[in-house]
The first five atom37 places (N, CA, C, CB, O) and aatype in JSON, in Angstrom:
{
  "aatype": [20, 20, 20, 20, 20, 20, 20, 20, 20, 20, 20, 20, 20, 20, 20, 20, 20, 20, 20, 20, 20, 20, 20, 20, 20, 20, 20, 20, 20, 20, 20, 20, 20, 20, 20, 20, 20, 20, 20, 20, 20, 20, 20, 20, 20, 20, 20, 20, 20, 20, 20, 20, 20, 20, 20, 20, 20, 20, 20, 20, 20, 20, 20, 20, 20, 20, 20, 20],
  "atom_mask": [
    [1, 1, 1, 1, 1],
    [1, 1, 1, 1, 1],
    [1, 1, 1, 1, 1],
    [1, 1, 1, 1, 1],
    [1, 1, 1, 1, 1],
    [1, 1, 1, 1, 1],
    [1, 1, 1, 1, 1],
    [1, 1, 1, 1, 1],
    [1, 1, 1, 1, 1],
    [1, 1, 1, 1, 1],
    [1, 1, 1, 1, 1],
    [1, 1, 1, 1, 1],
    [1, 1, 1, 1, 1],
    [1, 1, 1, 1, 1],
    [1, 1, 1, 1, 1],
    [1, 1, 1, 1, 1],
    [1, 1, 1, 1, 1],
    [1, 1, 1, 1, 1],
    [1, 1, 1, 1, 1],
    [1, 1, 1, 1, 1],
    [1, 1, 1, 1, 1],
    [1, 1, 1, 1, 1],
    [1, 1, 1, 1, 1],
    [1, 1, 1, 1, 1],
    [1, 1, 1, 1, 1],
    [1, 1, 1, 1, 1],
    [1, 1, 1, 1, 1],
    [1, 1, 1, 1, 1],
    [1, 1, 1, 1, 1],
    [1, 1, 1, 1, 1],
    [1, 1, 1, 1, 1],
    [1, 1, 1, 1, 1],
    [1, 1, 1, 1, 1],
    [1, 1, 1, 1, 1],
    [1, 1, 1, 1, 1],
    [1, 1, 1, 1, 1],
    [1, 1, 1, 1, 1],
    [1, 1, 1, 1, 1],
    [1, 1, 1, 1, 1],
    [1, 1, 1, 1, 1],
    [1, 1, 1, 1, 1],
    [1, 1, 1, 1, 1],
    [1, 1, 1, 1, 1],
    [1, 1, 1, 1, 1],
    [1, 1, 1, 1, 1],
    [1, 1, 1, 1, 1],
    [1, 1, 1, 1, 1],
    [1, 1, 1, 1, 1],
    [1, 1, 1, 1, 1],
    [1, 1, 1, 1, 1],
    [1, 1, 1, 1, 1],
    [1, 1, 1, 1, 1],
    [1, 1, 1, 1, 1],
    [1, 1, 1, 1, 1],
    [1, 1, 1, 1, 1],
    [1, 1, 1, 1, 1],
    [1, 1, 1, 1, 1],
    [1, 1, 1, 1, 1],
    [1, 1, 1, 1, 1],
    [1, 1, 1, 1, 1],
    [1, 1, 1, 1, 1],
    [1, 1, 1, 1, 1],
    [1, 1, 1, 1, 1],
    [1, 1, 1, 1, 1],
    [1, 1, 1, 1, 1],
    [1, 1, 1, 1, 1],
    [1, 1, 1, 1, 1],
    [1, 1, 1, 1, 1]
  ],
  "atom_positions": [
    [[0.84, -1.2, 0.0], [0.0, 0.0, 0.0], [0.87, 1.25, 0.0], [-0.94, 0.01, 1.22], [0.4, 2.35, -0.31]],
    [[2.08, 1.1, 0.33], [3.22, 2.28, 0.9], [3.53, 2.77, -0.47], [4.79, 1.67, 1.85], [3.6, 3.96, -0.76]],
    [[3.78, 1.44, -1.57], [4.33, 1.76, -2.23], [3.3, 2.16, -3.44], [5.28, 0.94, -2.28], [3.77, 2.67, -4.45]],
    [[1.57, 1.86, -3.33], [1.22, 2.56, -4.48], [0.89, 4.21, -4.21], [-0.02, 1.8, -5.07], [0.64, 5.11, -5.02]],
    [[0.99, 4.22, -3.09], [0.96, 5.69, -2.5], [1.68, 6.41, -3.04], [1.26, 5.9, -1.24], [1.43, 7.46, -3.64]],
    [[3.26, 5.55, -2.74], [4.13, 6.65, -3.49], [3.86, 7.23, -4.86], [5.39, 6.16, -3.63], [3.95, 8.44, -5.07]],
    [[3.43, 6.03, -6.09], [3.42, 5.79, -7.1], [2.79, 7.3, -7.32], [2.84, 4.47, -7.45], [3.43, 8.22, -7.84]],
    [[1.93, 7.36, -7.01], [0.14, 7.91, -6.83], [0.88, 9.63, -6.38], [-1.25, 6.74, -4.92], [0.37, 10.63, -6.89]],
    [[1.49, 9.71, -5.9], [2.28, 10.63, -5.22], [3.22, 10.8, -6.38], [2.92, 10.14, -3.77], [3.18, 11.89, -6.95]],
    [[4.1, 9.84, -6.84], [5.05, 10.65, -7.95], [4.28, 11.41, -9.37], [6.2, 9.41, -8.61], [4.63, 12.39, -10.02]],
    [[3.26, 10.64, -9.49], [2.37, 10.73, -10.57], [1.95, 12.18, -10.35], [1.16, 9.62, -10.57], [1.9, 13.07, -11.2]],
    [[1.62, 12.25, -8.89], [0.61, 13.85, -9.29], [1.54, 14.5, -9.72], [-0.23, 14.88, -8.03], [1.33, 14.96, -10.84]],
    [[2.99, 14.84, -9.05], [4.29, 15.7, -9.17], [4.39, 15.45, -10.05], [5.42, 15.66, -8.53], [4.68, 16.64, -10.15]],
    [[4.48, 14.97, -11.2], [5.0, 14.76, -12.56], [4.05, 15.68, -13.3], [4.99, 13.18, -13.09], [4.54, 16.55, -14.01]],
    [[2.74, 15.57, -13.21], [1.67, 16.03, -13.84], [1.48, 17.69, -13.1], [0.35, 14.87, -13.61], [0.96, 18.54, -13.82]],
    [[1.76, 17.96, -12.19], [1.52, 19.38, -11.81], [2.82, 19.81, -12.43], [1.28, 19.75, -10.13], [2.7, 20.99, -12.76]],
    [[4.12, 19.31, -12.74], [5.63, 19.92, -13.28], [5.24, 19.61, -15.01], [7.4, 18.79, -12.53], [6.01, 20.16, -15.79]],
    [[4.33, 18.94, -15.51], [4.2, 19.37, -16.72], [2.84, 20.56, -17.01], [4.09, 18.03, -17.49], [2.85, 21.48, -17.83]],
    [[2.16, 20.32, -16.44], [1.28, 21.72, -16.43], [1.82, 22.79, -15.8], [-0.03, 21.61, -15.79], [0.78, 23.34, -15.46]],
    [[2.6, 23.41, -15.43], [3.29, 24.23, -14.91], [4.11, 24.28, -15.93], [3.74, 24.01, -13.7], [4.34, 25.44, -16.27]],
    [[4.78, 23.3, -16.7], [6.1, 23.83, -17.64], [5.24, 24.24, -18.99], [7.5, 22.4, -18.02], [5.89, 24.59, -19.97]],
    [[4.12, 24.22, -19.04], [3.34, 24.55, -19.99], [2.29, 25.51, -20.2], [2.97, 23.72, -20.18], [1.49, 25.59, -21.13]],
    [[2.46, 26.45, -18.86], [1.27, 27.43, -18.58], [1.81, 28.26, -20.07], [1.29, 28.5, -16.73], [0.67, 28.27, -20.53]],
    [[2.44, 28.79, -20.91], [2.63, 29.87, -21.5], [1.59, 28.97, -22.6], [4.3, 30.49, -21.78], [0.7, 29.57, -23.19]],
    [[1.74, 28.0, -22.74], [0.75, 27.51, -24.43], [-0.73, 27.29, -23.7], [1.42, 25.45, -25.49], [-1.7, 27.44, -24.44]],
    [[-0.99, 26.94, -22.3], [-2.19, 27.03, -21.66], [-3.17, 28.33, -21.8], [-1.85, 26.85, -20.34], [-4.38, 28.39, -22.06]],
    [[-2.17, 29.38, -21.52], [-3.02, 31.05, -21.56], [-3.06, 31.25, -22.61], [-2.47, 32.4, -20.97], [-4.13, 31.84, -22.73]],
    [[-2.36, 31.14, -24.11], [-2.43, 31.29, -25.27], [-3.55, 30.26, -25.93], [-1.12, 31.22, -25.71], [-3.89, 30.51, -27.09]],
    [[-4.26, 28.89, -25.13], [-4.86, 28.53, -25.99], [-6.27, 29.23, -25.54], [-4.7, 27.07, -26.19], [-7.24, 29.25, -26.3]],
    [[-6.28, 29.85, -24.13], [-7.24, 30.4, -23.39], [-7.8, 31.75, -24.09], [-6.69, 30.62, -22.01], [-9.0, 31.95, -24.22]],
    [[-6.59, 32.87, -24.62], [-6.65, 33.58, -24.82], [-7.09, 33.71, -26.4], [-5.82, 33.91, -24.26], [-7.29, 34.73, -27.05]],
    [[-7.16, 32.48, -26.76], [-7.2, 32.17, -28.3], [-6.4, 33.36, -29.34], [-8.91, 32.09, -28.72], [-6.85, 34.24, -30.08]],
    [[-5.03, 32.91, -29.01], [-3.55, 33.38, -30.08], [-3.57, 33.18, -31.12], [-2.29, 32.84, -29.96], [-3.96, 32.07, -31.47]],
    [[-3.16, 34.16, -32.13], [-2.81, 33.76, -33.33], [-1.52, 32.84, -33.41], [-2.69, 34.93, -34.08], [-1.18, 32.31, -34.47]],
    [[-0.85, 32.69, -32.28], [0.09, 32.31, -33.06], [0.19, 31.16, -31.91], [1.36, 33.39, -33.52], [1.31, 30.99, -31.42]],
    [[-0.41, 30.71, -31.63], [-0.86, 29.45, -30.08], [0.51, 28.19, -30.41], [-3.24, 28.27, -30.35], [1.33, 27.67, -29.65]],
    [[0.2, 28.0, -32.07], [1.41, 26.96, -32.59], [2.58, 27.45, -32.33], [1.47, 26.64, -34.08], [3.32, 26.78, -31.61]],
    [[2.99, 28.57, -32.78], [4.56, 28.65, -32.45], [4.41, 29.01, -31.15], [5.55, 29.72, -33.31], [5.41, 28.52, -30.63]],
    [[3.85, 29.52, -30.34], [4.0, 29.5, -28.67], [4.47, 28.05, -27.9], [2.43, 29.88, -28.01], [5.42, 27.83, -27.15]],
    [[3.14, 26.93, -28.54], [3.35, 25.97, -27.68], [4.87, 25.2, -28.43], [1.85, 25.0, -27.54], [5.25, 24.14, -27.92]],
    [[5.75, 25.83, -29.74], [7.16, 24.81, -30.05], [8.21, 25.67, -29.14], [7.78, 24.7, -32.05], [9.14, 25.15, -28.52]],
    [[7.88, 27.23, -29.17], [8.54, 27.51, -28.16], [8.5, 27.01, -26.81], [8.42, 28.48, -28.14], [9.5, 26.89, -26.1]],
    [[7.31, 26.71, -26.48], [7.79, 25.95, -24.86], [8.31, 24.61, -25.05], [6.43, 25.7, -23.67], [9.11, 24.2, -24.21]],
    [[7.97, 23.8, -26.09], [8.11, 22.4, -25.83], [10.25, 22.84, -26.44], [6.6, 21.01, -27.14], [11.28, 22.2, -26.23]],
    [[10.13, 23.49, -26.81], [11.44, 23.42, -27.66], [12.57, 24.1, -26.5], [11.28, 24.45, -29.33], [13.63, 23.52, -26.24]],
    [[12.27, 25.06, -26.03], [13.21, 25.88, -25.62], [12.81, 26.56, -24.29], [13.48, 26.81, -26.68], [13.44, 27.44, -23.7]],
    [[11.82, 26.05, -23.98], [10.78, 26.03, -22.51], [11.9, 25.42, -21.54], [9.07, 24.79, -22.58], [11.85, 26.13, -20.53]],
    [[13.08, 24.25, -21.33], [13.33, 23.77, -20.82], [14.47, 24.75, -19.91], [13.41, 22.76, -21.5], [14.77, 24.48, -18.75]],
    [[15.05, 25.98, -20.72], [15.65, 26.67, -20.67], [14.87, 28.02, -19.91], [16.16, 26.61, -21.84], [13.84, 28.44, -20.44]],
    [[15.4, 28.7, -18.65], [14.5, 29.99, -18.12], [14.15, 30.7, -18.91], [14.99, 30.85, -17.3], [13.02, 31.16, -18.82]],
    [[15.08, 31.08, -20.07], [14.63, 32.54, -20.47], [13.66, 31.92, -21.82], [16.19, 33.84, -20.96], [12.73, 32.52, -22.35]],
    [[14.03, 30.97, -22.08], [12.82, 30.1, -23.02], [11.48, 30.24, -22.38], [13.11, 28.37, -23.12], [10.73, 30.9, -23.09]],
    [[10.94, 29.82, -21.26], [9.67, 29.66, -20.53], [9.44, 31.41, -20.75], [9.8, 28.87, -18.69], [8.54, 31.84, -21.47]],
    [[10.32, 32.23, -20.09], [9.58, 33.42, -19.75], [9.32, 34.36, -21.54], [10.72, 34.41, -18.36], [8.55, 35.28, -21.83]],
    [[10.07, 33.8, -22.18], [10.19, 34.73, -23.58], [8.43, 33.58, -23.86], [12.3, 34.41, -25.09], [7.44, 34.31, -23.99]],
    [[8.21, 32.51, -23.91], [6.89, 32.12, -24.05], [5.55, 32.45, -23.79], [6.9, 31.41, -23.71], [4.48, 32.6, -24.38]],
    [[6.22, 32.53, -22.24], [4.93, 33.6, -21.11], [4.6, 34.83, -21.45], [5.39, 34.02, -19.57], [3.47, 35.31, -21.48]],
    [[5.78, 35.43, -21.74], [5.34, 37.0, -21.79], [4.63, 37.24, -23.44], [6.99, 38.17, -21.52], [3.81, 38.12, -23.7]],
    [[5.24, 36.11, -24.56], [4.52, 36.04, -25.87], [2.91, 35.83, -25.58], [5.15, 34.77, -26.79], [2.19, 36.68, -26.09]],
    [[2.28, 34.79, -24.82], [1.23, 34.42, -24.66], [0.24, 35.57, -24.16], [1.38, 33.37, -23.91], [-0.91, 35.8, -24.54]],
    [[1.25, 36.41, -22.92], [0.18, 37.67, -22.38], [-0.2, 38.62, -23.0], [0.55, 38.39, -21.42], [-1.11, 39.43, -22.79]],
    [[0.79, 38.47, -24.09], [1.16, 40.02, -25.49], [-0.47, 39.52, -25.79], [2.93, 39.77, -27.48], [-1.17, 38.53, -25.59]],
    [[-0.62, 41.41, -26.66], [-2.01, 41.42, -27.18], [-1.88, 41.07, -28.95], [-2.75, 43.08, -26.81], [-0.89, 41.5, -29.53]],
    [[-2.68, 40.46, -29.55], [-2.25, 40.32, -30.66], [-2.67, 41.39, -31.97], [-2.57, 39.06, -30.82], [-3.79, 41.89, -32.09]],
    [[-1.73, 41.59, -32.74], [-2.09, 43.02, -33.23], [-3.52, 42.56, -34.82], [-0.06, 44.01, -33.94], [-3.55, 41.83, -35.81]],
    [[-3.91, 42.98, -34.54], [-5.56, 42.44, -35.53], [-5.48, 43.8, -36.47], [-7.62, 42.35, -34.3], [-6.56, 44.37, -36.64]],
    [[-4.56, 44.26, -36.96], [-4.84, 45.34, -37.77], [-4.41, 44.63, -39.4], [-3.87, 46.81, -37.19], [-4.59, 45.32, -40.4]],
    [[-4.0, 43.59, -39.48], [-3.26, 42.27, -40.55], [-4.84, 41.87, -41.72], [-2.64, 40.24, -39.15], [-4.75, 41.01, -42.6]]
  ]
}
C-alpha cells in the first residue's frame, strides 16, 4: 500500500511539473492566439531553458495586433 501511495504521489508531481512547464501555451490557448502553434514549439522546444519559458509567457500575455 506504501508503495502505491508513493506511485500515486510521484504521478501527481509529474503532472503538476508538466502543467506548470506549460502554462505559457495554456493562456495562449485560453486567450485564443494567433500564433498558439509557435507558442506551444517555443515551450516544448526551448521552454526547458529559463529565459525560453519566460520569452513564451510574456509572448502568450502580449495582445495580438488584428490590424493584418
Amino acid at each position: 500500500m506504501d508503495s502505491l501511495f508513493g506511485s500515486l504521489a510521484l504521478l501527481f508531481m509529474i503532472a503538476i511539473a508538466v502543467l506548470a512547464y506549460f502554462i505559457p501555451f495554456i493562456i495562449a490557448l485560453l486567450k485564443k492566439k494567433n500564433n498558439t502553434v509557435a507558442i506551444f514549439f517555443l515551450n516544448l522546444l526551448v521552454g526547458w531553458t529559463f529565459l525560453g519559458w519566460v520569452a513564451a509567457f510574456i509572448w502568450s500575455l502580449t495582445k495580438d495586433d488584428r490590424t493584418a
